[in-house]
C-alpha positions in Angstrom: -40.1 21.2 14.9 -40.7 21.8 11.3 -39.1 20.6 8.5 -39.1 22.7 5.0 -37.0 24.4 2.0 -36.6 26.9 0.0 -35.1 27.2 -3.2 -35.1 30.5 -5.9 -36.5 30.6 -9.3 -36.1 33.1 -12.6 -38.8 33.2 -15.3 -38.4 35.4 -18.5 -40.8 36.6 -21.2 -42.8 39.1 -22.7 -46.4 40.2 -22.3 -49.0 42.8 -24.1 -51.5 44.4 -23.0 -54.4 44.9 -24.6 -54.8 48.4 -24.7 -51.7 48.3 -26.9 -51.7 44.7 -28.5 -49.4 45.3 -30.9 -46.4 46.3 -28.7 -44.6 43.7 -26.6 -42.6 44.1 -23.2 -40.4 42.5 -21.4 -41.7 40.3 -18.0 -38.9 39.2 -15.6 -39.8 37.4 -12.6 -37.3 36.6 -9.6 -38.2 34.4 -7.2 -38.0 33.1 -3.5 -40.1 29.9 -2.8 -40.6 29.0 0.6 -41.9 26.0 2.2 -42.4 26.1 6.1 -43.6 22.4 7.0 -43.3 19.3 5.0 -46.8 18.1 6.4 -48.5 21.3 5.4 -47.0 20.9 2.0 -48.4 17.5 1.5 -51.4 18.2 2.7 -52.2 21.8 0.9 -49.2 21.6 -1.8 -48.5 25.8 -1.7 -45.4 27.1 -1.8 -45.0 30.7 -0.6 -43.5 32.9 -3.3 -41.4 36.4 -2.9 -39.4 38.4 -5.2 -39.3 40.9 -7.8 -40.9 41.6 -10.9 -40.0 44.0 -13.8 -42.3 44.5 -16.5 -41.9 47.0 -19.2 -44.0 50.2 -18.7 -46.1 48.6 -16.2 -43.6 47.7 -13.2 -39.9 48.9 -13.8 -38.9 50.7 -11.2 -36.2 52.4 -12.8 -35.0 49.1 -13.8 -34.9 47.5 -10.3 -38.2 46.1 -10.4 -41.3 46.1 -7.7 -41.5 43.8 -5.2 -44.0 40.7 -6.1 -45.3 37.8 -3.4 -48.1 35.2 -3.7 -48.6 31.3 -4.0 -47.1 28.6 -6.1 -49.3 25.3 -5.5 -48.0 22.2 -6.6 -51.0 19.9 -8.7 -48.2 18.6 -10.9 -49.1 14.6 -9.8 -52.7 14.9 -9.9 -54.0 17.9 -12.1 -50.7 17.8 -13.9 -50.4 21.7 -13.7 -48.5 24.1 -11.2 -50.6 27.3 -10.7 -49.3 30.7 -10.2 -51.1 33.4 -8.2 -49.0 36.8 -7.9 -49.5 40.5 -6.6 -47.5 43.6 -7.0 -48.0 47.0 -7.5 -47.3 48.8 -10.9 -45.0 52.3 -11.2 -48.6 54.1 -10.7 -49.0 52.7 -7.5 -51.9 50.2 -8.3 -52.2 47.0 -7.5 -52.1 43.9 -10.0 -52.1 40.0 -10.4 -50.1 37.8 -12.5 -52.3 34.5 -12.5 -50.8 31.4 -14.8 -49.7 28.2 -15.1 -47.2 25.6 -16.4 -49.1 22.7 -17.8 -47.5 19.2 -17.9 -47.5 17.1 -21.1 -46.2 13.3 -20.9 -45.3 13.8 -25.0 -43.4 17.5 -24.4 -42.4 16.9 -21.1 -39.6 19.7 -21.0 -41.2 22.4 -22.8 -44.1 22.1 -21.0 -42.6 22.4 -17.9 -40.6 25.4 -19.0 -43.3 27.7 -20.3 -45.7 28.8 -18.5 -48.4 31.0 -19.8 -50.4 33.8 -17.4 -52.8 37.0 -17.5 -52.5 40.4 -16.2 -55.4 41.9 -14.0 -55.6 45.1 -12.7 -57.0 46.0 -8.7 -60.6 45.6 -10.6 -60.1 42.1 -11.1 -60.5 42.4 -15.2 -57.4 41.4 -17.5 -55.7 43.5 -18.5 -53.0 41.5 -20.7 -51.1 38.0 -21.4 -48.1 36.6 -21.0 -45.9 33.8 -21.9 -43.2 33.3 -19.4 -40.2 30.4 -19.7 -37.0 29.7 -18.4 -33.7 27.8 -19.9 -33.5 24.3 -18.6 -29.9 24.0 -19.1 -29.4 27.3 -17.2 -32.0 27.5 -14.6 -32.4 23.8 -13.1 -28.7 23.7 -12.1 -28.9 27.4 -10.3 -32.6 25.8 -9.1 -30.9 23.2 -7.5 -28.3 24.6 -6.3 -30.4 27.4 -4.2 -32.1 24.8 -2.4 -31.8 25.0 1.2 -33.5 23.1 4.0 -35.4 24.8 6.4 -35.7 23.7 10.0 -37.9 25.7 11.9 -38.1 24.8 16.2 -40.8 25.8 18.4 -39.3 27.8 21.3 -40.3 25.6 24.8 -41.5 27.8 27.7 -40.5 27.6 31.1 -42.5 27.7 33.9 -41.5 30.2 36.5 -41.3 29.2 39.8 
């Protein structure tokens, strides 16, 4: 048997990209986290991450958004950071990454915790862009906590046939 949870998270922002510095567009990220096994958890601190993204001329959709998965993994006690590694593929059918992270600060605890700043790469690998993604504590950590849902996950026994 495995114990886990899952719980959904909403990040908002902007980015640019630096083939057009100047103009800014709008980044929304919806997300699913998953944890499947508590042990796991402790031991590798990743929590799986699926949702949608929508980012102004670069993953819109129409408006609905692409689809977006990766890995959250928790270094909050020890590195005091929580790294972000996501994948989705733009309106011209490429692939991208959104790699960042919210950095923990004992004199800003809050803010720090609620912004979290990232970079754009393309399929090649080079970076493409910047972003600078936060969400509204007094909004978001009530609808946090009240997504979160235990998971309990049982291995199916097999029978022997006689």
């Amino acid at each position: 048997m495995g114990l886990g949870f899952e719980l959904a998270e909403s990040i908002t922002g902007h980015f640019h990209r630096f083939d057009d510095p100047m103009k800014d567009g709008v980044l929304r990220i919806t997300l699913r986290l998953g944890v499947d096994g508590l042990r796991r958890f402790a031991r590798e601190r990743r929590i799986e991450a699926d949702g949608v993204i929508v980012a102004e001329g670069l993953a819109e959709n129409g408006g609905s958004g692409r689809t977006v998965h990766g890995t959250i993994t928790w270094k909050l006690l020890d590195e005091k950071r929580v790294p972000y590694a996501l994948t989705f593929q733009g309106d011209d059918e490429k692939t991208y990454h959104l790699r960042g992270q919210r950095d923990f600060f004992i004199y800003n605890a809050i803010d720090s915790l609620t912004t979290m700043a990232a970079s754009l790469y393309d399929d090649q690998e080079r970076e493409i862009g910047r972003a600078v993604l936060s969400f509204e504590p007094r909004m978001e950590i009530p609808a946090l906590l009240k997504s979160f849902r235990p998971r309990v996950r049982i291995k199916a026994l097999s029978r022997k046939r006689r």
